[in-house]
C-alpha positions as CSV (number, residue, x, y, z in Angstrom):
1,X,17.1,-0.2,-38.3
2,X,16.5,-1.2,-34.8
3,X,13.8,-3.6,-33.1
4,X,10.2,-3.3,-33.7
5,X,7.7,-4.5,-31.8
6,X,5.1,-6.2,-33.1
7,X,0.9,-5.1,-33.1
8,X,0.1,-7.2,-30.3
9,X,2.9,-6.0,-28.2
10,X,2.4,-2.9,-28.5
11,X,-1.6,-3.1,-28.3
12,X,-0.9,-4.9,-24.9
13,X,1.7,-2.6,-23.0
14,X,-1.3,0.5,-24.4
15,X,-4.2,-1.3,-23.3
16,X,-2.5,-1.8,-19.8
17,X,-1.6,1.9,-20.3
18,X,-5.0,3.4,-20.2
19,X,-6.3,0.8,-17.7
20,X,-3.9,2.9,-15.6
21,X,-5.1,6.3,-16.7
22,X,-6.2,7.9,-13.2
23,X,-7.2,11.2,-12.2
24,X,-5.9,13.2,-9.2
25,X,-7.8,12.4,-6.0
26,X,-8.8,8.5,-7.6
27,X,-7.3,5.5,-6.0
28,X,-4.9,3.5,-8.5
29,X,-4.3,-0.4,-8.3
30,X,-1.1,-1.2,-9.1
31,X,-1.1,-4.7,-9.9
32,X,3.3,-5.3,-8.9
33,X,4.5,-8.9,-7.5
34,X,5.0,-9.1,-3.7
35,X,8.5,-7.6,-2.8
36,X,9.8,-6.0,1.3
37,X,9.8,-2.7,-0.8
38,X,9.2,-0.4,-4.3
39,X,10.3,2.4,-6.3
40,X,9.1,4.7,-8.3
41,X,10.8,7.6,-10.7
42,X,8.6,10.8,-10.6
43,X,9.2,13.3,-13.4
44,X,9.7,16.6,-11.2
45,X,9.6,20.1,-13.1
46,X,10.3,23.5,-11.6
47,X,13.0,25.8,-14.3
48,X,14.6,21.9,-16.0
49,X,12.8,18.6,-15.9
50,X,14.0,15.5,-13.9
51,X,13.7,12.0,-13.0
52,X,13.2,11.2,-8.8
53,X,13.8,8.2,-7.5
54,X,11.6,7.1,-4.7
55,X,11.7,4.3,-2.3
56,X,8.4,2.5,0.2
57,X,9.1,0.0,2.5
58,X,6.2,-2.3,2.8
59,X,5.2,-2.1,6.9
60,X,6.2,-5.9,8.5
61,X,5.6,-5.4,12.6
62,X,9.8,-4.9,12.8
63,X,10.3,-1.7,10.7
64,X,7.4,0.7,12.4
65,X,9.7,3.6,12.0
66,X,10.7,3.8,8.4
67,X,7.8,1.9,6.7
68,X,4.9,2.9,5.1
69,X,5.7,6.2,3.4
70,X,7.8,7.4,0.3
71,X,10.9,8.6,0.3
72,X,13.1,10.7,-1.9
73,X,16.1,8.2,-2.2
74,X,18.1,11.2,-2.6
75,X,17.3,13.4,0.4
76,X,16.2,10.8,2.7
77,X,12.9,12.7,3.0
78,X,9.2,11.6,2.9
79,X,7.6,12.7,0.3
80,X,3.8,14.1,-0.1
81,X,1.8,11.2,-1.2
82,X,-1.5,9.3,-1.4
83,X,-2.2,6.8,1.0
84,X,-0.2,4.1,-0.1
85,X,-0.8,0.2,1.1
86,X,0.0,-3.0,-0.3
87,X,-3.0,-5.8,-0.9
88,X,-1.3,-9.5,-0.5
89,X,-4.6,-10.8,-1.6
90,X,-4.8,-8.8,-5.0
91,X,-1.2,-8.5,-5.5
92,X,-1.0,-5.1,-5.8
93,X,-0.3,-1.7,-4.7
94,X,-2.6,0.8,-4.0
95,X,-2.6,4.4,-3.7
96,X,-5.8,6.2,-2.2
97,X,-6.8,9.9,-3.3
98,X,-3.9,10.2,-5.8
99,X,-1.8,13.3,-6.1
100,X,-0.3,14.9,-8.8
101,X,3.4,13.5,-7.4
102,X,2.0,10.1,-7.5
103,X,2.0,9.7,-11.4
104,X,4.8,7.9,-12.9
105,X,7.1,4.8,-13.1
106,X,6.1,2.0,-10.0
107,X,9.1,-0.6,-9.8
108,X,9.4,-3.8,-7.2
109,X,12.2,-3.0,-5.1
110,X,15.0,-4.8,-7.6
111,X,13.9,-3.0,-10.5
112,X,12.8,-6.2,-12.6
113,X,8.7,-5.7,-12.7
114,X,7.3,-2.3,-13.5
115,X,4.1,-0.1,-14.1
116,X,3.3,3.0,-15.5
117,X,0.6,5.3,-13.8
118,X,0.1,8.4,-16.4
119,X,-2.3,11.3,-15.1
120,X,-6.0,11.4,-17.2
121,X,-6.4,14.9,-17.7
122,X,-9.9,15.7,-19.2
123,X,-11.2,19.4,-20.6
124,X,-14.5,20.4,-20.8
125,X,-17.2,19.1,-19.0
């Protein structure tokens, strides 16, 4: 059989799970270490599902030109986003007015932290 992870693991990595439940248009705190740039994978649908890797280089007075936006690390193209800053005093990151392409896997720049954002989708009233 392989690992299991115990209760409080698990209760832990859900709790932080739906403390990250956002809806589209609300602003998400990402709480990721300090790092020169991030990644996130996006799952992107049109006919076959797919993971997209993108890259935001945190703005530091020399890189005006290719910093604060996402990019598809594939195209090399900016990608429709949120707003997206990074707070030095909270330690995180933080998208404003949330899209639908902003939901998904939020990385430091070498991969080692990470944080999910998963979409809140309510029915009814």
């Amino acid at each position: 059989m392989g690992k299991r992870l115990c209760y409080n693991t698990m209760s832990r990595h859900y709790m932080y799970m739906l403390k990250n439940l956002k809806k589209v248009g609300a602003n998400a705190t990402i709480g990721l270490p300090v790092s020169a740039n991030y990644r996130r994978e996006i799952r992107t649908c049109t006919t076959t599902c797919n993971y997209e890797e993108q890259l935001y280089r945190v703005c530091n007075g020399k890189n005006k030109k290719t910093c604060g936006y996402w990019e598809s690390v594939k195209t090399k193209k900016k990608v429709a986003s949120g707003k997206t800053t990074y707070n030095k005093n909270k330690k995180a990151l933080i998208i404003k007015n949330m899209k639908e392409s902003d939901f998904g896997k939020y990385m430091t720049g070498n991969k080692k932290k990470s944080r999910y954002v998963v979409e809140l989708v309510s029915f009814g009233k």
